[in-house]
Each structure stands twice: as C-alpha cells, then as structure tokens.
mmCIF file as Biopython writes it, N, C-alpha, C and O atoms, coordinates in Angstrom:
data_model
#
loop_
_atom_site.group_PDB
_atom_site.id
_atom_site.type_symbol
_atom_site.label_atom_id
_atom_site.label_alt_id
_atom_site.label_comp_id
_atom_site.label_asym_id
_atom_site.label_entity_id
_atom_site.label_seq_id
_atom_site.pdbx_PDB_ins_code
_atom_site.Cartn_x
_atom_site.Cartn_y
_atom_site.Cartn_z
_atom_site.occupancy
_atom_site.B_iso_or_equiv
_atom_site.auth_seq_id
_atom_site.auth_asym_id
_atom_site.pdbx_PDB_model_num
ATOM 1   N N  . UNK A ? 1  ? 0.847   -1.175 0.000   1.0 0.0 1  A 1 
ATOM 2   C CA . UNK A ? 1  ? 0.000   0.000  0.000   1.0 0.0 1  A 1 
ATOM 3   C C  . UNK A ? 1  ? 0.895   1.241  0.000   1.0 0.0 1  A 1 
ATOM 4   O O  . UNK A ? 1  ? 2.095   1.181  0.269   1.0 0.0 1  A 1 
ATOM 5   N N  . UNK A ? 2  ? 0.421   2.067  -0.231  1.0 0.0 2  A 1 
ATOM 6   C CA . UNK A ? 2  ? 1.197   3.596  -0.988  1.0 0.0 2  A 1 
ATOM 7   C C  . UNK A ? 2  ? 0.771   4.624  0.450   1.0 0.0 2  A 1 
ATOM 8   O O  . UNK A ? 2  ? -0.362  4.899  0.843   1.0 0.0 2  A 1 
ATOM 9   N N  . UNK A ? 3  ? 1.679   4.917  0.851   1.0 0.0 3  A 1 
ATOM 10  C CA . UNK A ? 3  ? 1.152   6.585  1.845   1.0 0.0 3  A 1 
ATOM 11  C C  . UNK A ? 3  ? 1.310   7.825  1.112   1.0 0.0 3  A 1 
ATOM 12  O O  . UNK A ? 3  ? 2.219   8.213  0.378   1.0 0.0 3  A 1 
ATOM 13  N N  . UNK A ? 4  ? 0.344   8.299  1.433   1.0 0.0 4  A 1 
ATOM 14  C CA . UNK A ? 4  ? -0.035  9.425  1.155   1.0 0.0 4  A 1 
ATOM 15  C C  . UNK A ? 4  ? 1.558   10.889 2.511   1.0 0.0 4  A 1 
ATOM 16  O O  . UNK A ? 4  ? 1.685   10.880 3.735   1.0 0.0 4  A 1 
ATOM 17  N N  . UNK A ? 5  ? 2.424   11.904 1.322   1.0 0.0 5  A 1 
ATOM 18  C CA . UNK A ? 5  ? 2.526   12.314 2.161   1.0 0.0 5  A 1 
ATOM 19  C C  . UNK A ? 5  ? 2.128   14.376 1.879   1.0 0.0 5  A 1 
ATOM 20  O O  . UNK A ? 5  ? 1.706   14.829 0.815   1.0 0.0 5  A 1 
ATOM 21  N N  . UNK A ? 6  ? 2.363   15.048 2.880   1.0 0.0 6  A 1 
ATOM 22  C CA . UNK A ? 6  ? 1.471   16.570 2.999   1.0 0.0 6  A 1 
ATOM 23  C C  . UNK A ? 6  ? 2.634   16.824 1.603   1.0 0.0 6  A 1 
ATOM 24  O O  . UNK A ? 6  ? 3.600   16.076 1.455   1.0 0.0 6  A 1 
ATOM 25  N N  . UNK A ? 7  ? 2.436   17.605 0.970   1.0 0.0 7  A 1 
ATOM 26  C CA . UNK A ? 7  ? 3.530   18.219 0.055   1.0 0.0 7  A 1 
ATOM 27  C C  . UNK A ? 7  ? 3.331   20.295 0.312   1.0 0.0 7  A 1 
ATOM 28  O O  . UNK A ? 7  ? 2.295   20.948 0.188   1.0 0.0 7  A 1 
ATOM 29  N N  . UNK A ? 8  ? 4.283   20.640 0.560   1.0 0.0 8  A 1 
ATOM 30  C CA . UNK A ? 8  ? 3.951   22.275 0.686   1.0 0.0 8  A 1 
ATOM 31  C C  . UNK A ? 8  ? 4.599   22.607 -0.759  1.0 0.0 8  A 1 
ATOM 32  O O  . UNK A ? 8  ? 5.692   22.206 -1.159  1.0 0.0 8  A 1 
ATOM 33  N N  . UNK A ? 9  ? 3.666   23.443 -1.463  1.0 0.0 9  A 1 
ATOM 34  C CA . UNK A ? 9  ? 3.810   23.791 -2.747  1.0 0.0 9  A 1 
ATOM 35  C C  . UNK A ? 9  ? 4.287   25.416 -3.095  1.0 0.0 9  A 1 
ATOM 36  O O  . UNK A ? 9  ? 3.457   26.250 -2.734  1.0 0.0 9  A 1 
ATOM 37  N N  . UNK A ? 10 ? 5.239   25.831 -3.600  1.0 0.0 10 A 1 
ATOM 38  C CA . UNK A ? 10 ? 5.737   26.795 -3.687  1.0 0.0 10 A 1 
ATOM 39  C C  . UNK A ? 10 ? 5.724   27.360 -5.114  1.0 0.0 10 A 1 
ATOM 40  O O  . UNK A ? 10 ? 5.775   26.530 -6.022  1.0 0.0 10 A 1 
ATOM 41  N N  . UNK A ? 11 ? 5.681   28.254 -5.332  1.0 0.0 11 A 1 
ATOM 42  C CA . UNK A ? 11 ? 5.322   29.050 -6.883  1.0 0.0 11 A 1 
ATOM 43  C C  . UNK A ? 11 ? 6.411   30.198 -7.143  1.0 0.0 11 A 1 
ATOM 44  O O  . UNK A ? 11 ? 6.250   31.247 -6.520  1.0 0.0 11 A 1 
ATOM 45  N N  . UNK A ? 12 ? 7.490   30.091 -7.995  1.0 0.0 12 A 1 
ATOM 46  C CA . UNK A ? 12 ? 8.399   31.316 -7.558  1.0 0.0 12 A 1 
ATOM 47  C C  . UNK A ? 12 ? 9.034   31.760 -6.922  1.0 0.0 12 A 1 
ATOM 48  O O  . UNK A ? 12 ? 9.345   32.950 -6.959  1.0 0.0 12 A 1 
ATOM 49  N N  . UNK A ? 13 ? 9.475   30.836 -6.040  1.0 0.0 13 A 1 
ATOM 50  C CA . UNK A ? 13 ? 10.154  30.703 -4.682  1.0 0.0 13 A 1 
ATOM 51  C C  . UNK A ? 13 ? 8.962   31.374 -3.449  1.0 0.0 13 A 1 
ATOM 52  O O  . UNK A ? 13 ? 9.450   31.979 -2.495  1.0 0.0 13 A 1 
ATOM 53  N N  . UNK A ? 14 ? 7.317   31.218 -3.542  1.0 0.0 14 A 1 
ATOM 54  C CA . UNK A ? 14 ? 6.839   31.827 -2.978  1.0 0.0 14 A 1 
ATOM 55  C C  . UNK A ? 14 ? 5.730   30.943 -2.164  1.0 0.0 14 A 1 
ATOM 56  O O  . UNK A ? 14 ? 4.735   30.732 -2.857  1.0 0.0 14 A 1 
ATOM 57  N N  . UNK A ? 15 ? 5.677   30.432 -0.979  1.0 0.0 15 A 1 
ATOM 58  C CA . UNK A ? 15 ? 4.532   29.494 -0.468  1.0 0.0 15 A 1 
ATOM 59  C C  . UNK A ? 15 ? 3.179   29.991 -1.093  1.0 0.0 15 A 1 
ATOM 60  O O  . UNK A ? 15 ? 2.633   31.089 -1.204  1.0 0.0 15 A 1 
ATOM 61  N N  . UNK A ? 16 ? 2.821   28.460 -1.521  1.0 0.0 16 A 1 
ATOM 62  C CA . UNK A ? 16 ? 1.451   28.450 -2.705  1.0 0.0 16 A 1 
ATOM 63  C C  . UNK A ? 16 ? 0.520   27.919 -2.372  1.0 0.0 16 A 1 
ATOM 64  O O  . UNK A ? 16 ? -0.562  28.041 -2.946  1.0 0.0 16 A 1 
ATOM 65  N N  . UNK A ? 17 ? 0.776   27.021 -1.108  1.0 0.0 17 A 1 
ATOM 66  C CA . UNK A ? 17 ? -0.291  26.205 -0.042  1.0 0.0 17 A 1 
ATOM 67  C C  . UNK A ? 17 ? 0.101   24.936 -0.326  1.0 0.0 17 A 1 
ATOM 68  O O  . UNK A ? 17 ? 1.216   24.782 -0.823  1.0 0.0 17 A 1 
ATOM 69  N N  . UNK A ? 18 ? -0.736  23.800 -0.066  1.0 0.0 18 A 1 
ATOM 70  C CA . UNK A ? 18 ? 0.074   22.968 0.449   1.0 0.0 18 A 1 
ATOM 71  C C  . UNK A ? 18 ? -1.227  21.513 -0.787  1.0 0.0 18 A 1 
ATOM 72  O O  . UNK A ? 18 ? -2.350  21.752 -1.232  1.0 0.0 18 A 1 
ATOM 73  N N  . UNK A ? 19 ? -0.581  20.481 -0.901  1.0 0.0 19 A 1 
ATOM 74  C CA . UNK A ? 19 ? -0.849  19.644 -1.528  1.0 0.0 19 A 1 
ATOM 75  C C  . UNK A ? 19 ? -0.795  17.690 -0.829  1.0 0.0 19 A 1 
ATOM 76  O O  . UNK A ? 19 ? -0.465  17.362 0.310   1.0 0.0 19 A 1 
ATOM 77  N N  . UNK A ? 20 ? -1.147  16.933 -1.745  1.0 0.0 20 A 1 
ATOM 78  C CA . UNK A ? 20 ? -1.125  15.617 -1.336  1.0 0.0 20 A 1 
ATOM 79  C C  . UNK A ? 20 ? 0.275   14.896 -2.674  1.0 0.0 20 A 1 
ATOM 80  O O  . UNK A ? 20 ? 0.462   15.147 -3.865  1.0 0.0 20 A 1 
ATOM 81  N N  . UNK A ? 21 ? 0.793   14.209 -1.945  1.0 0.0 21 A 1 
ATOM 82  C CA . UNK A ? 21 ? 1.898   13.344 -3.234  1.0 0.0 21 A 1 
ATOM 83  C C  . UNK A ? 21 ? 2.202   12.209 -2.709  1.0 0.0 21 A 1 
ATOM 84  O O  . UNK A ? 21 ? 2.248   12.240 -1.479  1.0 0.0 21 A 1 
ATOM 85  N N  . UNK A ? 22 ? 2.424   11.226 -3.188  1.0 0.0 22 A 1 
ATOM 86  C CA . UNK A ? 22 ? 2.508   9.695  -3.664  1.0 0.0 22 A 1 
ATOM 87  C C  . UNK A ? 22 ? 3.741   9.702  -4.417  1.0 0.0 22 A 1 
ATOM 88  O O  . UNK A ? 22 ? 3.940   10.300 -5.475  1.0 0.0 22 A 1 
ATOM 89  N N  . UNK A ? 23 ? 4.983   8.594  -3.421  1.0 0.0 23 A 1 
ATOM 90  C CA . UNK A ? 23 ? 6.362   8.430  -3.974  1.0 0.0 23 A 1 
ATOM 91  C C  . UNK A ? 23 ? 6.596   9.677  -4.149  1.0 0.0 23 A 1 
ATOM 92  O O  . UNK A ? 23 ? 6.522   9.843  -5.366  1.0 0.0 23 A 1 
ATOM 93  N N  . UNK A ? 24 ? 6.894   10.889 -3.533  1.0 0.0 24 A 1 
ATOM 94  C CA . UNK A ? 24 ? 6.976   12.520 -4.067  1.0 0.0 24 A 1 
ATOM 95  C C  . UNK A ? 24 ? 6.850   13.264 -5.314  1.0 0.0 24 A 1 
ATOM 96  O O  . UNK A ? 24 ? 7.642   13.898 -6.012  1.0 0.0 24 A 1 
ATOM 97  N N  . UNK A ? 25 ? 5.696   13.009 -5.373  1.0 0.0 25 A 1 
ATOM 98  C CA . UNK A ? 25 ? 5.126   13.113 -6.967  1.0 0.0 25 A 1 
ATOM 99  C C  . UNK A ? 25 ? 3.282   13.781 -6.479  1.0 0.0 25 A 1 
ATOM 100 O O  . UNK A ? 25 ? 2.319   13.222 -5.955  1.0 0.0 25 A 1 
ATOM 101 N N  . UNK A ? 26 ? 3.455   14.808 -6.849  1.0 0.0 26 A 1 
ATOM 102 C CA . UNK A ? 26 ? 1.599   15.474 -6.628  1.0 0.0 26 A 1 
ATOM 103 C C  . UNK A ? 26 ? 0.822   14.531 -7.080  1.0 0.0 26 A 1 
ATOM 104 O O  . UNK A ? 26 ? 1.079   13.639 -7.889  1.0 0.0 26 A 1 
ATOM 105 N N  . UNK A ? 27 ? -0.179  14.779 -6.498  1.0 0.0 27 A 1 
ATOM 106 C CA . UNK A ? 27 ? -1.269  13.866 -6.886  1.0 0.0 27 A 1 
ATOM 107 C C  . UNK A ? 27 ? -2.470  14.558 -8.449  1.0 0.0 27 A 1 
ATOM 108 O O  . UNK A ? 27 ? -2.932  15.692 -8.327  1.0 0.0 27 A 1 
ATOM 109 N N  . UNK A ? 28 ? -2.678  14.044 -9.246  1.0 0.0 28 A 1 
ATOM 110 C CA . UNK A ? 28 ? -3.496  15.270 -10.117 1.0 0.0 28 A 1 
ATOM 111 C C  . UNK A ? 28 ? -4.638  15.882 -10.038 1.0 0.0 28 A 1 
ATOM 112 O O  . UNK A ? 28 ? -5.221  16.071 -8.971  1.0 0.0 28 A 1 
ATOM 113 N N  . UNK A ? 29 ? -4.869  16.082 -10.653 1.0 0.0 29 A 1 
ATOM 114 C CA . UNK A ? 29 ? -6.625  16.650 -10.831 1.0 0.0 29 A 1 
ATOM 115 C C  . UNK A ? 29 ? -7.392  17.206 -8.998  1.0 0.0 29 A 1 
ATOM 116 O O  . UNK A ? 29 ? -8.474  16.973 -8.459  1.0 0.0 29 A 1 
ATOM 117 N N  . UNK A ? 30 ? -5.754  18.250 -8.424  1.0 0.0 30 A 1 
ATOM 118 C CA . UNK A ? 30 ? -6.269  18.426 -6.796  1.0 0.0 30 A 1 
ATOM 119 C C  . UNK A ? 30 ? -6.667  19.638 -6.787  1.0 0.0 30 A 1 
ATOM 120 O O  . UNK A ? 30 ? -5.884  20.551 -7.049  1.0 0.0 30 A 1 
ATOM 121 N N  . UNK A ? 31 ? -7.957  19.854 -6.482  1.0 0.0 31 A 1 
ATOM 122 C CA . UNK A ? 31 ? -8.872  21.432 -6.101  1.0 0.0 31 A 1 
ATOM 123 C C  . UNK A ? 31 ? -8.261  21.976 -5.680  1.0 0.0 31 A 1 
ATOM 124 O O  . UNK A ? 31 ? -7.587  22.867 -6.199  1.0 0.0 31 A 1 
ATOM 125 N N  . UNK A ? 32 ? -8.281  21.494 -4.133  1.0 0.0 32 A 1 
ATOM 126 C CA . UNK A ? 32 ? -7.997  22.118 -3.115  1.0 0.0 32 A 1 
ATOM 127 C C  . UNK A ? 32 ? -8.009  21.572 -2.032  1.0 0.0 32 A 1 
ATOM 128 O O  . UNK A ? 32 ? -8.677  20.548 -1.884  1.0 0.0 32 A 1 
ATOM 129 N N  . UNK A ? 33 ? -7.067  22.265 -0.707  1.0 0.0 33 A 1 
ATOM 130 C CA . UNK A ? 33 ? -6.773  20.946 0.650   1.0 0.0 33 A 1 
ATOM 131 C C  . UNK A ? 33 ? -7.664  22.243 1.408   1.0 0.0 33 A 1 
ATOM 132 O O  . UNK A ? 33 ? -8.145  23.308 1.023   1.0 0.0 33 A 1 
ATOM 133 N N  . UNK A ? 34 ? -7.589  21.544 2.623   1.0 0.0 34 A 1 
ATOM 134 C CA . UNK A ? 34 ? -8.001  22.190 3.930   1.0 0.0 34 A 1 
ATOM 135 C C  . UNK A ? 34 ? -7.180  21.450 5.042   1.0 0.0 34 A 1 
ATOM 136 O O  . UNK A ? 34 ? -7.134  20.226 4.918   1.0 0.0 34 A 1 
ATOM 137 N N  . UNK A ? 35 ? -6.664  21.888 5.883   1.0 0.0 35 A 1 
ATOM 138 C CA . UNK A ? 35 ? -6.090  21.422 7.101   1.0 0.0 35 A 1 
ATOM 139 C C  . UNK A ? 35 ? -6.732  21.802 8.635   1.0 0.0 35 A 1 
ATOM 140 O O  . UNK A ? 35 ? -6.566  22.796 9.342   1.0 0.0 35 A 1 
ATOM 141 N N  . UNK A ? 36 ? -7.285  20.958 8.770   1.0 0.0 36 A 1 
ATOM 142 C CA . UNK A ? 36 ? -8.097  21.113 10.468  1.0 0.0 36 A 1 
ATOM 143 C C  . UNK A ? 36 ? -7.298  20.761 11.789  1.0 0.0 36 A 1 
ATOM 144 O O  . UNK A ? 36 ? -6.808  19.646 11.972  1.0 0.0 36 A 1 
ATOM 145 N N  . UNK A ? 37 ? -7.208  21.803 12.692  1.0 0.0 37 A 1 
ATOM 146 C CA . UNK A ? 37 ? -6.336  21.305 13.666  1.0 0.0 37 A 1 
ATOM 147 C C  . UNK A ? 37 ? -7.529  21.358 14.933  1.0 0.0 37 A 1 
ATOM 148 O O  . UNK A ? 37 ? -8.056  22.422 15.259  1.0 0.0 37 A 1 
ATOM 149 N N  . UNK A ? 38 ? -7.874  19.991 15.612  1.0 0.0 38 A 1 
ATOM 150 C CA . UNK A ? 38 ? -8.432  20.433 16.940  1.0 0.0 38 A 1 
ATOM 151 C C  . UNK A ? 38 ? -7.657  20.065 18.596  1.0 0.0 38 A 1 
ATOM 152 O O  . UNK A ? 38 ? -6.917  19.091 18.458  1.0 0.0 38 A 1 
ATOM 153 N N  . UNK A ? 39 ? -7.656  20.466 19.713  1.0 0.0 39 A 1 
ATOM 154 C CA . UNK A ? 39 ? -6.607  20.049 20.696  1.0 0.0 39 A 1 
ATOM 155 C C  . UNK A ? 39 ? -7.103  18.672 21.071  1.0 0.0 39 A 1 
ATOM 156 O O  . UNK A ? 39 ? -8.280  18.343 20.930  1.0 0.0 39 A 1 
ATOM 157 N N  . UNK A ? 40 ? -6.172  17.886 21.550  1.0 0.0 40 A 1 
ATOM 158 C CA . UNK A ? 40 ? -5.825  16.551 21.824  1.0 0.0 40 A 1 
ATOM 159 C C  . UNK A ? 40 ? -6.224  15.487 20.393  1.0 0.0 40 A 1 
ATOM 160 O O  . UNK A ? 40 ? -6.314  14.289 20.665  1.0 0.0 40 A 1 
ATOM 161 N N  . UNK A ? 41 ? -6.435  15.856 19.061  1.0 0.0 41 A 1 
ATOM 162 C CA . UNK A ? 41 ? -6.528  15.514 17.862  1.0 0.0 41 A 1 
ATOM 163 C C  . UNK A ? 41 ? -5.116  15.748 17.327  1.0 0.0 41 A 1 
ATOM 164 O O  . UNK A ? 41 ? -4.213  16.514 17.665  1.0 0.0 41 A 1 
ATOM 165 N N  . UNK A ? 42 ? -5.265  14.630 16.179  1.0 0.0 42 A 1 
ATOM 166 C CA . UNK A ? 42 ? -4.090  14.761 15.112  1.0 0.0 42 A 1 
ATOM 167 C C  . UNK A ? 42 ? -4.451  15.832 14.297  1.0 0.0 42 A 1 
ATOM 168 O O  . UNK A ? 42 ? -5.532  16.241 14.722  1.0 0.0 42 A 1 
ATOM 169 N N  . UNK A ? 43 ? -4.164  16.353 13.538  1.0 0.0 43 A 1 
ATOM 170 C CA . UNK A ? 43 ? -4.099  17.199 12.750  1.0 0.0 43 A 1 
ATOM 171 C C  . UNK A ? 43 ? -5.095  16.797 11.194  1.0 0.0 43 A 1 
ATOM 172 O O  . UNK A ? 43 ? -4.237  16.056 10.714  1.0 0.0 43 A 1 
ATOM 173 N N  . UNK A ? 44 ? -5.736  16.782 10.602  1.0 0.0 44 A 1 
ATOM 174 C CA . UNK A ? 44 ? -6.588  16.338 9.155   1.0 0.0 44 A 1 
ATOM 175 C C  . UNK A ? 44 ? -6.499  17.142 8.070   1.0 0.0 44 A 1 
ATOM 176 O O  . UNK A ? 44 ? -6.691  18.350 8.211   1.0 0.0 44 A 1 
ATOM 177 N N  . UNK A ? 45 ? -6.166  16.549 6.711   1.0 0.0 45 A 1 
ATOM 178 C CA . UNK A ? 45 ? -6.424  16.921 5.796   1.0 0.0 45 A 1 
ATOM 179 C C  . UNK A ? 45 ? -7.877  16.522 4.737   1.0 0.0 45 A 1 
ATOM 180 O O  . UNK A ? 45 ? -8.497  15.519 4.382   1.0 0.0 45 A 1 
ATOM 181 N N  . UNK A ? 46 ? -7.909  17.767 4.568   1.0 0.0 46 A 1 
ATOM 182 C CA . UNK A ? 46 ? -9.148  17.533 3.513   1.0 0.0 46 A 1 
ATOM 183 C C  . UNK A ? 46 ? -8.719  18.001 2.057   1.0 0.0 46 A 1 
ATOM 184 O O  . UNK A ? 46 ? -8.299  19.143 1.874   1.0 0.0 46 A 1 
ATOM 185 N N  . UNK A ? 47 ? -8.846  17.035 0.980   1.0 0.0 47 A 1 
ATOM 186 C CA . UNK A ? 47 ? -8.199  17.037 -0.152  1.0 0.0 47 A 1 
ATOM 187 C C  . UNK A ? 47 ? -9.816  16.673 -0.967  1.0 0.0 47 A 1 
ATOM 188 O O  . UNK A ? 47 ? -10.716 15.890 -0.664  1.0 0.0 47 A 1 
ATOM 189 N N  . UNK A ? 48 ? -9.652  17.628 -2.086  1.0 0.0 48 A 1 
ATOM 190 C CA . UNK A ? 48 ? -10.963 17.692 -3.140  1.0 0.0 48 A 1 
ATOM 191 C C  . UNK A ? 48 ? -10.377 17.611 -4.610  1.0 0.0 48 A 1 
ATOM 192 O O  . UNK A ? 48 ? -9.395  18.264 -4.966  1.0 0.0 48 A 1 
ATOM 193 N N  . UNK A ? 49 ? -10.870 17.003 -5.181  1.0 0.0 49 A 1 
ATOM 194 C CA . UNK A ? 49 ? -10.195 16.369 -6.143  1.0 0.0 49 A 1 
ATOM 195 C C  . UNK A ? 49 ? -11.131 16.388 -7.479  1.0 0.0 49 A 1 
ATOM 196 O O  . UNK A ? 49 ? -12.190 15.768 -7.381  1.0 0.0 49 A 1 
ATOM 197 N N  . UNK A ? 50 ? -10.841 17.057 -8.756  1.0 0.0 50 A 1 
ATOM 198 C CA . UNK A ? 50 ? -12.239 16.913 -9.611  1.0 0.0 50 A 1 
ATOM 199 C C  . UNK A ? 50 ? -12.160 15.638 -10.470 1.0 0.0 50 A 1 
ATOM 200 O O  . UNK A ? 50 ? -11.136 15.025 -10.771 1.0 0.0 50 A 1 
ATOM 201 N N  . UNK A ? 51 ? -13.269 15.389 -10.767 1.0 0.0 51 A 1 
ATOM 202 C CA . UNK A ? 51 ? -12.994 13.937 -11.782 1.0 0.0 51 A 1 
ATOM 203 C C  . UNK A ? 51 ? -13.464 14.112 -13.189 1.0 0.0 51 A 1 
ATOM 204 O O  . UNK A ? 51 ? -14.643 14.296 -13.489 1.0 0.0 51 A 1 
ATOM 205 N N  . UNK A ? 52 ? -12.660 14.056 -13.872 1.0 0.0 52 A 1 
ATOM 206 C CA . UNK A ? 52 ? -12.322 13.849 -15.430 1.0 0.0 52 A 1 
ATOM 207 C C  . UNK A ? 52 ? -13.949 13.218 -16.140 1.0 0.0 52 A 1 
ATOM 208 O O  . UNK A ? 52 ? -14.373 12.744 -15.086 1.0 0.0 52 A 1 
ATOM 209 N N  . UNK A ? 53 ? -14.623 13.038 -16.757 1.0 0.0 53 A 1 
ATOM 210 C CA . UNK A ? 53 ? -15.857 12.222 -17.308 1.0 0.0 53 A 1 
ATOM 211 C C  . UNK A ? 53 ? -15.691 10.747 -17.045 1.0 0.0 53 A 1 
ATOM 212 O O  . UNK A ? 53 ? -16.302 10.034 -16.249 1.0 0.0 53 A 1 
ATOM 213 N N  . UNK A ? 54 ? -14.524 10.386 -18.070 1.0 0.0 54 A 1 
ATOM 214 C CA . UNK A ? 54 ? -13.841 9.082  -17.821 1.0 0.0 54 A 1 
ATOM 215 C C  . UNK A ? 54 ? -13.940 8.278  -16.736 1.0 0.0 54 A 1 
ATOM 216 O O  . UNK A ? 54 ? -14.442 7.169  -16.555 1.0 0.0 54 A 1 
ATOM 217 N N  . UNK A ? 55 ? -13.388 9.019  -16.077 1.0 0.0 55 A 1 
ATOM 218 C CA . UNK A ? 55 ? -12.787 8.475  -14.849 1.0 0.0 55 A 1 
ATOM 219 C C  . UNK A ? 55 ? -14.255 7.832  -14.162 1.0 0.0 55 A 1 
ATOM 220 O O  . UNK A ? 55 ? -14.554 6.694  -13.798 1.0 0.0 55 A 1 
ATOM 221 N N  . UNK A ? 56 ? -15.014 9.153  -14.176 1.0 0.0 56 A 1 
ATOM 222 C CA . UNK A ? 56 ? -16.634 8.679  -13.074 1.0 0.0 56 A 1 
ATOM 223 C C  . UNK A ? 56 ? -16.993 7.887  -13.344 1.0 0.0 56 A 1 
ATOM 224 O O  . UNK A ? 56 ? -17.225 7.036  -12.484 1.0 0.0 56 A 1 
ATOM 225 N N  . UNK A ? 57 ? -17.381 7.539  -15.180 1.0 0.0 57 A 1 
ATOM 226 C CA . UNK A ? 57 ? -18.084 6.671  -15.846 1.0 0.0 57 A 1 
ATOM 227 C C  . UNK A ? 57 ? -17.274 5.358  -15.670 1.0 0.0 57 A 1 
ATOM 228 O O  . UNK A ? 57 ? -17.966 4.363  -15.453 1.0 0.0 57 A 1 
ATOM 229 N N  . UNK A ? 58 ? -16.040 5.194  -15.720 1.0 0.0 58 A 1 
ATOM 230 C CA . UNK A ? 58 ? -15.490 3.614  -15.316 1.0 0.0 58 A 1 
ATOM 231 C C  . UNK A ? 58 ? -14.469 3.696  -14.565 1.0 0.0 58 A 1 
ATOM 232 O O  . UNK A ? 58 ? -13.250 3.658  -14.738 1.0 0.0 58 A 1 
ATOM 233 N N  . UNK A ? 59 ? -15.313 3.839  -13.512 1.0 0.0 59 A 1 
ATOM 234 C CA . UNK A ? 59 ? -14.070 3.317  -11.985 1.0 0.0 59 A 1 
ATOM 235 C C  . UNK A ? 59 ? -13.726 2.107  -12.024 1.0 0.0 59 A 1 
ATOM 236 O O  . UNK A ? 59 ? -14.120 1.359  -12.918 1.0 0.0 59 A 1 
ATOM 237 N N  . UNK A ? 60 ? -12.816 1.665  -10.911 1.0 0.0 60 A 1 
ATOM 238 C CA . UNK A ? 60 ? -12.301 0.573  -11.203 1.0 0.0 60 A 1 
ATOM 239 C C  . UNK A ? 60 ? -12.931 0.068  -10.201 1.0 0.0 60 A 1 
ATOM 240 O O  . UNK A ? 60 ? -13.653 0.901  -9.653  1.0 0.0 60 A 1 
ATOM 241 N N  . UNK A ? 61 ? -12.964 -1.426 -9.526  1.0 0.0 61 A 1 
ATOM 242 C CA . UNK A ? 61 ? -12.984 -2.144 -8.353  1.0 0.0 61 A 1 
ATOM 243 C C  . UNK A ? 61 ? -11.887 -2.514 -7.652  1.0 0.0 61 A 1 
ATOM 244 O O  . UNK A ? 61 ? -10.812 -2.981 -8.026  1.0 0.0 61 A 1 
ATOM 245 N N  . UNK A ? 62 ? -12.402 -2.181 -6.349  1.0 0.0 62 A 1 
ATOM 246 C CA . UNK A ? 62 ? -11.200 -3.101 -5.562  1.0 0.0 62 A 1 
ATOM 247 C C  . UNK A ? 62 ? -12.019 -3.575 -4.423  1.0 0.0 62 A 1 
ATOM 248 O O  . UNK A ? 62 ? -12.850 -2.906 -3.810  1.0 0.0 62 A 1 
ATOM 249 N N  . UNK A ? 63 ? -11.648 -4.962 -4.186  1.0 0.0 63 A 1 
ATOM 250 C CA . UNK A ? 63 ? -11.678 -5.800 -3.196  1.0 0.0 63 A 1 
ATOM 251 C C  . UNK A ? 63 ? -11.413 -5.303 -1.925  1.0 0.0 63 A 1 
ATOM 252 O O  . UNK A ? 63 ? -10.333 -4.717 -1.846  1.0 0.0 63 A 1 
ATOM 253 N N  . UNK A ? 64 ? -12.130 -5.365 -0.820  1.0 0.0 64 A 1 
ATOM 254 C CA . UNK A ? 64 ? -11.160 -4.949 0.242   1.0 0.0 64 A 1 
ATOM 255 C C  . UNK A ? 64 ? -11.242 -6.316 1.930   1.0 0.0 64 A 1 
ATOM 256 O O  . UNK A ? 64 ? -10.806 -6.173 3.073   1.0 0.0 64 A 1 
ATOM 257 N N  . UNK A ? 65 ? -12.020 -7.527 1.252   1.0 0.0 65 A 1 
ATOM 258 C CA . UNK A ? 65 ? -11.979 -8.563 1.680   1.0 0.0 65 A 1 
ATOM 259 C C  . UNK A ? 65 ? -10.665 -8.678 2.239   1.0 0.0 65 A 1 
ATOM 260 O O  . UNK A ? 65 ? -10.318 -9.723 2.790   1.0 0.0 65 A 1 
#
C-alpha cells in the first residue's frame, strides 16, 4: 500500500499552499486541501479532487476482503 505524504507547494520561490503526493510526486486533478487542527486531535487533511468524465463513468474495483 502507498502513503499518502502533505507536500507544501511553492510558486516562484513563494509558499502556494500545500498539496497531497505519492512516492513525491503530486497527486493530479487536486482542487484544493483544507487542514483542520483540533486540541488533543491529530491534525486532518481535507483534499478535493475533480474527476475527469472518464474516470466517473469507469471506476475501477477493488476488493477490500
């Protein structure tokens, strides 16, 4: 299985906000994150992601038996 890690994204040498990447590589088609912090909680990301036509119309399956 693959982890997901935070990526902080920079534009111009200029902080651009922050992203999701796999093997350090962005993830595509990403909206937009949100980061929620509450006390005695871990920290959460919320990642929105748009989907292509393709993609909706034939997802794939996976097993998780």
């Amino acid at each position: 299985m693959k982890h997901i890690q935070l990526a902080k994204l920079y534009k111009q040498g200029q902080f651009f906000g922050y992203g999701l990447a796999v093997d350090g590589e962005l993830l595509n088609q990403q909206e937009s994150t949100t980061i929620s912090t509450n006390p005695n909680e871990l920290p959460k990301i919320n990642a929105q992601f748009y989907l292509k036509e393709q993609q909706a119309e034939n997802p794939i399956i996976i097993h998780l038996d």
